[in-house]
C-alpha positions as CSV (number, residue, x, y, z in Angstrom):
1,X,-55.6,-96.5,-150.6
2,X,-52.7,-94.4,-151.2
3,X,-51.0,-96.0,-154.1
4,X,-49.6,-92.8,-154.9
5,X,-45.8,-94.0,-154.3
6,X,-42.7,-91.7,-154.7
7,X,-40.1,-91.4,-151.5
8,X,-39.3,-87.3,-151.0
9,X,-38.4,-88.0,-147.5
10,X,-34.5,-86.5,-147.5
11,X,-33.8,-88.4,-144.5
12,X,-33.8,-91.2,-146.7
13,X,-32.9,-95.2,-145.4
14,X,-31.3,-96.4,-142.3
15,X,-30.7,-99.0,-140.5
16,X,-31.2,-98.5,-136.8
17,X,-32.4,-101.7,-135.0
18,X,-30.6,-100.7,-131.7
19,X,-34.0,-98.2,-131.0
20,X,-36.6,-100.3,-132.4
21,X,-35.0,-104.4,-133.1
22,X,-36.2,-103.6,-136.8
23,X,-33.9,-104.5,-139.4
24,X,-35.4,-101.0,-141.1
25,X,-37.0,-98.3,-140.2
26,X,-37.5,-95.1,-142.4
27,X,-37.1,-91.3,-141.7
28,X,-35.1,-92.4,-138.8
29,X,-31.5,-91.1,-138.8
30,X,-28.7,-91.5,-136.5
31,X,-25.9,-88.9,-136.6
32,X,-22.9,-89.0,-134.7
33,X,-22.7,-88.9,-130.8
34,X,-26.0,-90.3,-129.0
35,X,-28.3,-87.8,-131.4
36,X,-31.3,-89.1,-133.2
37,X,-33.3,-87.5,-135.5
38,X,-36.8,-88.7,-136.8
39,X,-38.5,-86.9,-139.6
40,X,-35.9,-84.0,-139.9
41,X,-36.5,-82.8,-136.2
42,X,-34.0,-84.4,-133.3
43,X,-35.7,-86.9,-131.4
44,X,-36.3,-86.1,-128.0
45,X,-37.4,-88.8,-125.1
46,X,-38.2,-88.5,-121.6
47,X,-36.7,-90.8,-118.6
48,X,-38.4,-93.8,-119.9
49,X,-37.7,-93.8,-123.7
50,X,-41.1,-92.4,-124.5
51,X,-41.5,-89.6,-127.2
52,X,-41.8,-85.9,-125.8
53,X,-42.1,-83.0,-128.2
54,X,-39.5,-81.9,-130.5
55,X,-40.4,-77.8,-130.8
56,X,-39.6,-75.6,-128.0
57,X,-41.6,-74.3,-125.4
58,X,-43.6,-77.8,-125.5
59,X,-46.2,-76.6,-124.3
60,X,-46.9,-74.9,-127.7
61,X,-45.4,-77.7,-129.7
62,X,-49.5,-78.9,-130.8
63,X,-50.5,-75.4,-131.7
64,X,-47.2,-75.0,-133.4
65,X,-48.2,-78.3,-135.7
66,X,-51.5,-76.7,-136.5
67,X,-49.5,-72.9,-137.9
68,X,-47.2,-74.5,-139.8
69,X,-49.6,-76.7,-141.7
70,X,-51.6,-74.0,-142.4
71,X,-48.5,-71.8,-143.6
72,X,-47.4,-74.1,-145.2
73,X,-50.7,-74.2,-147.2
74,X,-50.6,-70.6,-147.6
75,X,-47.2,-69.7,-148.4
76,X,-45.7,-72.7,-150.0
77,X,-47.8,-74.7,-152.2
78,X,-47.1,-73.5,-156.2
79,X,-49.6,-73.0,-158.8
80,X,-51.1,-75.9,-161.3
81,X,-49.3,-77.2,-164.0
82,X,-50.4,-75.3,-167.3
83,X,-52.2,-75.0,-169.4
84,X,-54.4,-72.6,-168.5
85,X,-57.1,-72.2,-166.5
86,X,-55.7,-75.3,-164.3
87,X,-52.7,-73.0,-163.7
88,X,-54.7,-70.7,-162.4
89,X,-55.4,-72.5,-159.2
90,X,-53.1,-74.1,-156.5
91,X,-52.0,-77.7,-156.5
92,X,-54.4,-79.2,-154.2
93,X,-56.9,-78.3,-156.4
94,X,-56.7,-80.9,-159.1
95,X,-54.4,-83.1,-157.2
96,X,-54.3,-85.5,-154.6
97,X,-50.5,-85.5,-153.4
98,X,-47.4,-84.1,-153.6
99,X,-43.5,-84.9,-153.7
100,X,-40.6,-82.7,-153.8
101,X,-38.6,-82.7,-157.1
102,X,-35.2,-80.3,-157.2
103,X,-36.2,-79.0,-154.2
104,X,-39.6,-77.7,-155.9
105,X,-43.5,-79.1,-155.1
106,X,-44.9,-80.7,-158.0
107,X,-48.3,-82.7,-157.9
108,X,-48.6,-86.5,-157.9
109,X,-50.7,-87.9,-161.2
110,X,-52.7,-90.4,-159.6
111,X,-56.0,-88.7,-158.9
112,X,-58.0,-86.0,-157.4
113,X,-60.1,-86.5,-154.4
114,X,-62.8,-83.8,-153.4
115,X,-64.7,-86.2,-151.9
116,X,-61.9,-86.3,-148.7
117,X,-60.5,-82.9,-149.0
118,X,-63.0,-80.9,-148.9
119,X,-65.1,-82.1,-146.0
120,X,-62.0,-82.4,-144.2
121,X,-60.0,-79.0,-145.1
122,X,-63.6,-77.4,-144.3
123,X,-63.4,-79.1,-140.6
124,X,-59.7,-78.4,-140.2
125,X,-60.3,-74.4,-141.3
126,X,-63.5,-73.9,-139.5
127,X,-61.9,-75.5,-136.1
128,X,-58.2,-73.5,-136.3
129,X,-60.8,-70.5,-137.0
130,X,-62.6,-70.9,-133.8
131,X,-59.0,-71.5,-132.2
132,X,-57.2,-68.3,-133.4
133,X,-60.0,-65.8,-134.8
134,X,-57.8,-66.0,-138.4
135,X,-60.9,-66.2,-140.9
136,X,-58.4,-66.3,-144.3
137,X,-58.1,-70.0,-144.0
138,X,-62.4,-70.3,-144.5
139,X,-61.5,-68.0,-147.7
140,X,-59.4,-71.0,-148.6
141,X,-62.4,-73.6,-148.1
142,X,-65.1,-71.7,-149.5
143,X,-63.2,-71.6,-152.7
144,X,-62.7,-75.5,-152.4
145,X,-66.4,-75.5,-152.1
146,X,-67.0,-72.9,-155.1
147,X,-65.2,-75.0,-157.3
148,X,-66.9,-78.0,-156.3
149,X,-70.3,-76.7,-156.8
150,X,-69.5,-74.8,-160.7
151,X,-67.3,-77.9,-161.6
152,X,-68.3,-81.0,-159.9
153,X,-72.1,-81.6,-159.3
154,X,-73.9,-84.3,-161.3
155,X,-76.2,-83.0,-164.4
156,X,-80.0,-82.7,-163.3
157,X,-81.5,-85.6,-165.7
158,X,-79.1,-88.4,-164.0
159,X,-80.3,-90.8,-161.8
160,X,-78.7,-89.2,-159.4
161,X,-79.3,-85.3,-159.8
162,X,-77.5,-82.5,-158.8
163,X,-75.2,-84.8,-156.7
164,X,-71.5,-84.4,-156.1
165,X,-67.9,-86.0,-157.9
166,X,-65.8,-87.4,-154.7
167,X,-63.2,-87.9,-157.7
168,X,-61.7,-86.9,-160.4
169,X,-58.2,-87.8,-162.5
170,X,-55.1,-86.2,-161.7
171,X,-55.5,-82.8,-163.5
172,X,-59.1,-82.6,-164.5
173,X,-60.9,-78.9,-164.2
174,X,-64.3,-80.9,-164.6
175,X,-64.5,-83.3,-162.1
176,X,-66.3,-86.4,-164.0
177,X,-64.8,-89.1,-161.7
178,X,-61.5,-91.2,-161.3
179,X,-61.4,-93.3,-164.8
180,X,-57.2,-92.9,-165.3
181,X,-56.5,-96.1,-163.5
182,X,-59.2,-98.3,-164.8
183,X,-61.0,-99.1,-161.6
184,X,-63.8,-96.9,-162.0
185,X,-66.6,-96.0,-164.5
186,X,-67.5,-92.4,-165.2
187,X,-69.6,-90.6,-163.5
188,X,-68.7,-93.3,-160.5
189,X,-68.6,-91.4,-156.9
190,X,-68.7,-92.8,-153.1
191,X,-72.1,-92.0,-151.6
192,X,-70.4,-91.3,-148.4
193,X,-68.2,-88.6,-149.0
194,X,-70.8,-87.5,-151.6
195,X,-72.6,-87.0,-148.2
196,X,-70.4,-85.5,-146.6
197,X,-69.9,-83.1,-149.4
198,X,-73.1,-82.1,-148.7
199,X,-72.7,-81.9,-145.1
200,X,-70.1,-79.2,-145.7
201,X,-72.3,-77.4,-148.0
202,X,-74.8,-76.4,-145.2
203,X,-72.2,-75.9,-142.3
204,X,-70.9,-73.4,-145.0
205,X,-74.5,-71.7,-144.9
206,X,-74.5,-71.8,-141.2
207,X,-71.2,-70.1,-141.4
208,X,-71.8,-67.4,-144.3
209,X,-75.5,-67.5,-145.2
210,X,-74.9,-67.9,-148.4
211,X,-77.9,-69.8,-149.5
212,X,-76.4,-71.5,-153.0
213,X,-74.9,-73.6,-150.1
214,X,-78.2,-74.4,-148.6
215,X,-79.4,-75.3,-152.0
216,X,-76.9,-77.7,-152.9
217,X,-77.1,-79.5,-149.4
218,X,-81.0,-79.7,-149.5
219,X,-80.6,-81.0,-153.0
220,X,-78.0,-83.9,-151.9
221,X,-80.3,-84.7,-148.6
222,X,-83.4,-84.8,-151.1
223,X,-81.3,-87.9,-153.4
224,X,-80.3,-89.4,-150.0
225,X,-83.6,-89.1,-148.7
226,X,-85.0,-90.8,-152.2
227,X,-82.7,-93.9,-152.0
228,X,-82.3,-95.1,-148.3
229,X,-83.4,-98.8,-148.0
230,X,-83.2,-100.4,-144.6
231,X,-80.0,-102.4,-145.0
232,X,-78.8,-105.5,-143.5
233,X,-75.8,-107.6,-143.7
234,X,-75.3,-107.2,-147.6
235,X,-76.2,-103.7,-148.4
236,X,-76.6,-100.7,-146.6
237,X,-78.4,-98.2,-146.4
238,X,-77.3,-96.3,-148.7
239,X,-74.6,-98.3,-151.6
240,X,-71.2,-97.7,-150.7
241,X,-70.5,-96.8,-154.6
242,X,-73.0,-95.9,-157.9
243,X,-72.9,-94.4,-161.2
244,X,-74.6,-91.4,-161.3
245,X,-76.2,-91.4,-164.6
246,X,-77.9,-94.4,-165.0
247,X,-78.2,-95.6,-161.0
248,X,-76.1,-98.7,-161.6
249,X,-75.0,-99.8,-157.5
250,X,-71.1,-101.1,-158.0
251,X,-70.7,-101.6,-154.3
252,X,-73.7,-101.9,-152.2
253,X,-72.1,-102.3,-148.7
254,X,-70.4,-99.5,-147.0
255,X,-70.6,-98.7,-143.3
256,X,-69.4,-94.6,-143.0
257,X,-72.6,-93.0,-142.4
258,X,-72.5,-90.3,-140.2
259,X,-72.2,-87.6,-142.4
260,X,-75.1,-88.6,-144.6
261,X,-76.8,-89.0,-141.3
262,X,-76.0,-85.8,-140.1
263,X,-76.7,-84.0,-143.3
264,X,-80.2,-85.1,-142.7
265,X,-80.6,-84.6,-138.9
266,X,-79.2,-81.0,-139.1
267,X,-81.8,-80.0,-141.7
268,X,-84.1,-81.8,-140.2
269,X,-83.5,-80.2,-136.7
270,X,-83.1,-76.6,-138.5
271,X,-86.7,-76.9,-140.3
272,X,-85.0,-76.8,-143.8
273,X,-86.0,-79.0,-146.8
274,X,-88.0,-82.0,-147.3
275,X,-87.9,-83.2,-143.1
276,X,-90.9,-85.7,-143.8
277,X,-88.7,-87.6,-146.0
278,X,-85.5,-86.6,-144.1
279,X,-86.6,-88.5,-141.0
280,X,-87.0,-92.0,-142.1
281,X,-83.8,-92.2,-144.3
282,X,-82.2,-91.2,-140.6
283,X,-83.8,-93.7,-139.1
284,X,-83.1,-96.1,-141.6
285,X,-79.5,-95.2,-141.4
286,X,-79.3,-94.8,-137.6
287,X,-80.7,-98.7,-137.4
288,X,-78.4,-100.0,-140.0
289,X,-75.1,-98.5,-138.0
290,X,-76.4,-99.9,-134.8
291,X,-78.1,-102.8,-136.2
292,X,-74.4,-104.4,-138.7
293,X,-71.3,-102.8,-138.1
294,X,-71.6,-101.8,-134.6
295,X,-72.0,-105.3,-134.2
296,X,-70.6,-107.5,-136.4
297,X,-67.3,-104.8,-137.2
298,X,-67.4,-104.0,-140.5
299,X,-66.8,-100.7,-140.7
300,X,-66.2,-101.0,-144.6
301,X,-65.1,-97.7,-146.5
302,X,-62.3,-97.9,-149.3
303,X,-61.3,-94.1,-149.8
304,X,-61.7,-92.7,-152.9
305,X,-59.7,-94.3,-155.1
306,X,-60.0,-98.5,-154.3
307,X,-62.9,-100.4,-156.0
308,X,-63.5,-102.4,-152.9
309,X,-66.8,-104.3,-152.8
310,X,-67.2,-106.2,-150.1
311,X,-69.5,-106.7,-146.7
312,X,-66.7,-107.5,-144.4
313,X,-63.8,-105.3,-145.5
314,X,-62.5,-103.1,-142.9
315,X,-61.6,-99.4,-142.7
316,X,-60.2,-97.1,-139.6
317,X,-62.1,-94.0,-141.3
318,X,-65.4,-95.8,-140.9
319,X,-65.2,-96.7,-137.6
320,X,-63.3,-93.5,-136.7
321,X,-66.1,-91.5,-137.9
322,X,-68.5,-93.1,-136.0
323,X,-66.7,-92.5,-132.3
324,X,-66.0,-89.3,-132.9
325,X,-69.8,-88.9,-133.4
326,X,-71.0,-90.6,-130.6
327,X,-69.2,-87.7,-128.5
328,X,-70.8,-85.0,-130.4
329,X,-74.1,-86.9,-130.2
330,X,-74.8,-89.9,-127.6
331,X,-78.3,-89.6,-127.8
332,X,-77.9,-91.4,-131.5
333,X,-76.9,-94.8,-129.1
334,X,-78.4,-95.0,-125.4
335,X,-75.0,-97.6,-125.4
336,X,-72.3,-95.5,-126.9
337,X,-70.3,-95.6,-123.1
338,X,-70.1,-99.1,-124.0
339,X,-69.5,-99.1,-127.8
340,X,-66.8,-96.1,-127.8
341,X,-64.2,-97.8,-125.4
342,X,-65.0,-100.9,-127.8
343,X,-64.4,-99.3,-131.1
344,X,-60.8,-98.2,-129.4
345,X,-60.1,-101.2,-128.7
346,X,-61.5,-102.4,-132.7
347,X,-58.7,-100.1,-133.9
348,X,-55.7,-101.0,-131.7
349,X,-56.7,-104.8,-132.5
350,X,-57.2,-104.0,-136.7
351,X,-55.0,-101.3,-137.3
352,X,-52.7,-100.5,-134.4
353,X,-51.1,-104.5,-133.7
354,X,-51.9,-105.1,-137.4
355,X,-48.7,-103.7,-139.5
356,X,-47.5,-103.3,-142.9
357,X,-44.2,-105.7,-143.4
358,X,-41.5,-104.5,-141.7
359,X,-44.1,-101.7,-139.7
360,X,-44.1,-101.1,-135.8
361,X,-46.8,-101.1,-134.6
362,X,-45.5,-98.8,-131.4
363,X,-42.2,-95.9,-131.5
364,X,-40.6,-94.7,-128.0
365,X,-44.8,-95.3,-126.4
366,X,-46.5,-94.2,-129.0
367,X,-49.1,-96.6,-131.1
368,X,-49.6,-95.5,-134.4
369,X,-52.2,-96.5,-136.7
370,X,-52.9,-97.9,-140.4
371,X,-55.9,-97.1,-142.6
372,X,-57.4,-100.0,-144.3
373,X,-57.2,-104.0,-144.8
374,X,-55.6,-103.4,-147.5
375,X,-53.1,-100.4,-146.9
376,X,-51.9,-101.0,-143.6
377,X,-49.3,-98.5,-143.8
378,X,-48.7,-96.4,-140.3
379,X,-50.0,-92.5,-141.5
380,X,-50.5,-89.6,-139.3
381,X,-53.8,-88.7,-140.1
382,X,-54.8,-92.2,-138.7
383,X,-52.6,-92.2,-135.8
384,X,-54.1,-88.3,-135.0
385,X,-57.4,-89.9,-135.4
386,X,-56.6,-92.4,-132.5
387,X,-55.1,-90.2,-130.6
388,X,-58.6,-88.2,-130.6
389,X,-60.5,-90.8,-129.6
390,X,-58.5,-91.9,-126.5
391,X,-58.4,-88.4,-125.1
392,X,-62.2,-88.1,-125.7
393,X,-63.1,-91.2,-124.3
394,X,-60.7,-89.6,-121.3
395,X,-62.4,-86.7,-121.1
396,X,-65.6,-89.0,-120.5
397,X,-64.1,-91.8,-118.0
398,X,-61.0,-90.1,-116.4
399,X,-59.3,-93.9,-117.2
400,X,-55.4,-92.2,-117.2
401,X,-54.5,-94.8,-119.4
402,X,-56.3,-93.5,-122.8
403,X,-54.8,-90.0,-121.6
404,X,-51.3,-91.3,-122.3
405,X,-52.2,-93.5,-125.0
406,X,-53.7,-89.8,-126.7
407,X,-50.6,-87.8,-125.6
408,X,-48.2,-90.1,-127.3
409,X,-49.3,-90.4,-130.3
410,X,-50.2,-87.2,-130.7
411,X,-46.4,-86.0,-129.8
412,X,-45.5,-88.8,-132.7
413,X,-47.6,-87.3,-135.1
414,X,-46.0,-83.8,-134.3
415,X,-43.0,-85.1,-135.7
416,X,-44.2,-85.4,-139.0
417,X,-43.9,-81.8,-140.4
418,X,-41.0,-80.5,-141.3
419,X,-40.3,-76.8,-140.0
420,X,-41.7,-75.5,-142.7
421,X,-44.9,-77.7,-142.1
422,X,-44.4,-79.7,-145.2
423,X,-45.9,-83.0,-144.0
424,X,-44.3,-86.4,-143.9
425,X,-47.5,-88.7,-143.8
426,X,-46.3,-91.7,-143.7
427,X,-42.6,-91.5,-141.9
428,X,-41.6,-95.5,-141.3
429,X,-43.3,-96.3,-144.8
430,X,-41.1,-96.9,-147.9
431,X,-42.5,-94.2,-150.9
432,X,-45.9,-93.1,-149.7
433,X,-46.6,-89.6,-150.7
434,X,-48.4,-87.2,-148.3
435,X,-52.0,-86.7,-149.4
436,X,-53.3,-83.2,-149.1
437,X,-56.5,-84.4,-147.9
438,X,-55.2,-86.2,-144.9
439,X,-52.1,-84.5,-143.9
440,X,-54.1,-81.1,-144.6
441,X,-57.5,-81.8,-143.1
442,X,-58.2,-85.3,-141.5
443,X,-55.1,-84.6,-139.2
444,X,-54.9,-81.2,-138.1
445,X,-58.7,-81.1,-137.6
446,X,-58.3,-84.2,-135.1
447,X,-56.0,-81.8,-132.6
448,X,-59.0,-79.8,-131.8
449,X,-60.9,-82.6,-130.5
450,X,-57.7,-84.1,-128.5
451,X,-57.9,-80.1,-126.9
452,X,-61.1,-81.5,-125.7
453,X,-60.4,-84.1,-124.0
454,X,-57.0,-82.9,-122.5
455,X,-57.0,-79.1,-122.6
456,X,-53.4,-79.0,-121.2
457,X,-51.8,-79.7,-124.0
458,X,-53.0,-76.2,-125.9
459,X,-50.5,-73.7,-125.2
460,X,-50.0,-72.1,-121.5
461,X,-51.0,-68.4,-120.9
462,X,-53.4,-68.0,-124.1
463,X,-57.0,-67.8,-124.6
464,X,-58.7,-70.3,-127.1
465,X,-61.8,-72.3,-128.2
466,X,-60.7,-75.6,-128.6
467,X,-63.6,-77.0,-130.1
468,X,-67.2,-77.0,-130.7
469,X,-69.1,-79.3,-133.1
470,X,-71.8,-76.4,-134.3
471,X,-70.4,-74.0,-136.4
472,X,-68.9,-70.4,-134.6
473,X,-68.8,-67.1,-136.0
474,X,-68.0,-63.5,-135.0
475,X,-64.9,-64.8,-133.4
476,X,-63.1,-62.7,-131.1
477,X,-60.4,-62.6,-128.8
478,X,-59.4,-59.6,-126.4
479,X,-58.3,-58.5,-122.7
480,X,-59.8,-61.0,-120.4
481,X,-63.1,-61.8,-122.8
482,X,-64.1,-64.4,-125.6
483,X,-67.0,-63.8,-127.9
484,X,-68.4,-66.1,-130.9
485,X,-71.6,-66.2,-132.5
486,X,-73.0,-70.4,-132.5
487,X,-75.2,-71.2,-135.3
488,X,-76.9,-73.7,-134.0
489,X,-79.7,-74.4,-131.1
490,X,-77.9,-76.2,-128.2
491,X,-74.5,-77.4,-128.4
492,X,-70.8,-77.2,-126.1
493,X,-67.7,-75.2,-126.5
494,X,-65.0,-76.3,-124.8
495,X,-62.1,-73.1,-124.0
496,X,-58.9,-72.8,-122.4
497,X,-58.5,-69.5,-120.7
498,X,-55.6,-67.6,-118.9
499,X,-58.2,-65.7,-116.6
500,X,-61.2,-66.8,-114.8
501,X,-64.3,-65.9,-116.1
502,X,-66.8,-64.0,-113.3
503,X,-69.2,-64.1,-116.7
504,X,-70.9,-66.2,-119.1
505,X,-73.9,-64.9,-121.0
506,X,-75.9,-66.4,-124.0
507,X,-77.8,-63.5,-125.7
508,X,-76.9,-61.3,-123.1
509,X,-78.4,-63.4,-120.2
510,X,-76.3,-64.7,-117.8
511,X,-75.6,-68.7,-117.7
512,X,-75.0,-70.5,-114.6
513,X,-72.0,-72.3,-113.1
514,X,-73.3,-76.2,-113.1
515,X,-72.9,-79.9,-114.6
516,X,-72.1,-79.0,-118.2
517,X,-74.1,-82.1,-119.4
518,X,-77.5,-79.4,-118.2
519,X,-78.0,-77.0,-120.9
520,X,-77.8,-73.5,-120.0
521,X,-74.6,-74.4,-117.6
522,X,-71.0,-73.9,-117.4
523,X,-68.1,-75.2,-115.7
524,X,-64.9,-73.9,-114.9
525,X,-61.8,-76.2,-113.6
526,X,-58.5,-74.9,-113.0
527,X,-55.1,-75.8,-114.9
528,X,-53.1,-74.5,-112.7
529,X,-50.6,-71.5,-112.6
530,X,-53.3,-69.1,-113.5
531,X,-55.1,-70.9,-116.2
532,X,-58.6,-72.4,-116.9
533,X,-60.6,-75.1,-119.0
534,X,-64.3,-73.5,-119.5
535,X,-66.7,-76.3,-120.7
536,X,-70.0,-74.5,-122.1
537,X,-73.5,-76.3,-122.8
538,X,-75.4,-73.9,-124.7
539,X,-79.7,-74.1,-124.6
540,X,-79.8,-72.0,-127.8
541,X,-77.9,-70.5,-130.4
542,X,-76.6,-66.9,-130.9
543,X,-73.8,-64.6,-129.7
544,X,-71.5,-66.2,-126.4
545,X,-69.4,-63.6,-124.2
546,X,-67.5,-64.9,-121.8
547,X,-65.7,-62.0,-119.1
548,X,-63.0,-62.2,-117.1
């Protein structure tokens, strides 16, 4: 929950009921003559009143979201508060949020959360890597990581060894968990992003080889392994929340698995670690999902700094995670065409139509979405995180409908950066500060996977990888070829090209033109005006080339 409250937006409050018959909406700002603007950028609508990009040529307004965030991160964000060695390090290092005071960044005090950031500034820099073939943003993450691992690891003779902090309080340089606010014990961390902690750990081995990564992540997957019960109604399989030095469970139900899961299934499938004991903690995991929340809808995760403890508690994250999955991996549910288009339609019903007082739930055709029972505030990272699934689920069914459902709120999102790509996370809310985890990595790193689904909306005339789930290295980009390097055996890459390739080889042998689902295929439709959408399934990993 982001209780971090402090309103930096300068557009400030306005009444404006004449666009949406709300008595008050904020960020919105009518200036004289028919001119809107919405989040510092002027509001721009098609024919039918619905939301079209701001940033001109729109057909790089997306990628242009994805720079400036990043730039922003690079160019803009100030060193710690002293003393020493805090100030040694960017803000985002030690705090959750931001506001702008005198025209300066200075760091919210509420907490820290590793737990979120770093998983998901890892998936944001890994994807815009693939993208664009810039590697200084993984510099960026693998210090994020380096921190973690020298500064935020449980000791070896807790109950739970070797195991990481998903939070700390605002300011701490030894992450020992979130105490400042009372709600928490020490040493108290969410098992999830714990999990996911450690998911990022061996992706980072896949991507460097650095094998302190692989340590830490077979470490994490070995306490996984050791307390995965089968779960049922009340408690999952793993507890939501526990103290890591005596074992004490403080929440046992949670329902946002799929990194733990895939933690285990990627070591599993690579050969690495303890697999015998990997194997029925997946299974154990895999059963619960399927067996609770995909049917009863529970999807219960609280973020990293609400005690929640409950079985029936709801959270977008939870559910999000799992959809997003199931495209990466349907052989985990021989029913996820059914269950995907249902977990849409969970959201829209929980946190779309469900508003904060005073919310929409819809601006100028585009639904924007809320993160938790309790927080239902409209964010971007949540509405970015709808918008990927619809165009997914498109991708999948061809149903036009979830195509303009993705595009829309997608477009709305884009409007919440200023042009600097300071991020405005939560633009009709009264006060909410933008988190660095979400407006940083949970919704940049959801662009990618829209990309997927709808490749026309990454920029005309350019060459990119628009997404993979296995980790790419050796990226590069030159006259009328693409190359990468995937770490992992089997897998797709989905590409937007401005030539036709006449070649696609794995390893140097050639791949055939076919139905992508068939390994060893690829297929090529056109976009029109000279450009292509490549969709490759890989059989293997290793070095991809793919000539014009």
């Amino acid at each position: 929950m982001k209780k971090a409250i402090f309103s930096f937006l300068a557009v400030g409050l306005f009444k404006y009921s004449a666009l949406l018959a709300l008595p008050i909406i904020f960020g919105i700002q009518p200036v004289k003559g028919d001119t809107t603007y919405f989040c510092t950028h002027r509001l721009n609508l098609d024919e039918h009143g619905k939301i079209v990009p701001w940033y001109s040529p729109a057909g790089k307004a997306y990628e242009n979201f994805l720079r400036s965030r990043w730039d922003f991160v690079r160019k803009n964000v100030p060193p710690s508060p002293g003393p020493l060695p805090r100030s040694n390090y960017p803000q985002y290092f030690f705090y959750c949020a931001f506001r702008q005071q005198d025209d300066k960044l200075v760091p919210d005090t509420w907490m820290n959360d590793p737990g979120e950031k770093l998983p998901n500034w890892f998936e944001s820099a890994r994807l815009y890597y693939a993208y664009t073939g810039d590697s200084t943003v993984m510099k960026i993450v693998r210090d994020l990581a380096d921190y973690s691992l020298a500064h935020g690891m449980s000791p070896g003779n807790f109950a739970w060894p070797f195991f990481p902090y998903t939070a700390a309080n605002a300011g701490d340089t030894l992450f020992t968990g979130f105490t400042s606010a009372g709600r928490f014990a020490r040493h108290e961390v969410q098992v999830d992003h714990a999990g996911e902690i450690g998911l990022t750990f061996f992706r980072l081995f896949e991507y460097c080889g650095d094998k302190k990564y692989l340590d830490a992540a077979i470490r994490i997957a070995d306490v996984l392994a050791r307390h995965a019960i089968a779960g049922n109604g009340e408690r999952s399989a793993w507890p939501y929340r526990v103290t890591m030095d005596n074992g004490k469970i403080t929440s046992p139900y949670g329902a946002n698995w799929t990194g733990c899961y895939q933690l285990l299934y990627d070591l599993t499938k690579s050969g690495l670690g303890d697999t015998i004991s990997f194997i029925p903690a997946m299974e154990k995991a895999r059963s619960f999902i399927l067996g609770y929340p995909m049917k009863t809808g529970y999807w219960t995760d609280g973020h990293s700094d609400t005690n929640v403890n409950s079985n029936t508690y709801k959270s977008s994250l939870s559910a999000s995670n799992a959809t997003l999955f199931l495209f990466d991996h349907p052989e985990f549910d021989t029913q996820w065409r059914d269950h995907i288009p249902m977990l849409i339609s969970w959201t829209e019903k929980n946190f779309i139509e469900r508003c904060a007082p005073g919310e929409p739930s819809s601006m100028w055709g585009a639904n924007i979405a809320g993160e938790q029972d309790s927080f239902l505030y409209k964010m971007d990272y949540q509405t970015a995180r709808y918008a990927a699934e619809c165009a997914r689920w498109y991708g999948v069914s061809g149903n036009g409908e979830y195509r303009e459902k993705a595009i829309r709120s997608l477009t709305w999102v884009t409007y919440c950066s200023d042009s600097s790509g300071m991020a405005f996370e939560s633009p009709v809310s009264k006060g909410i500060l933008s988190w660095w985890s979400d407006s940083y990595g949970e919704c940049p790193r959801m662009f990618y996977q829209v990309f997927t689904g709808i490749p026309e909306l990454a920029p005309p005339h350019e060459d990119h990888i628009l997404y993979s789930a296995a980790i790419l290295r050796n990226v590069s980009y030159s006259e009328m070829q693409v190359a990468y390097t995937a770490s992992s055996g089997g897998g797709a890459e989905y590409l937007r090209l401005k030539f036709l390739p006449s070649a696609v080889t794995l390893n140097g042998r050639l791949m055939t033109p076919g139905d992508p689902s068939v390994p060893g295929t690829y297929r090529v439709k056109s976009l029109g005006d000279g450009d292509y959408a490549v969709q490759i399934r890989r059989n293997g990993p290793g070095k991809v080339v793919v000539s014009g």
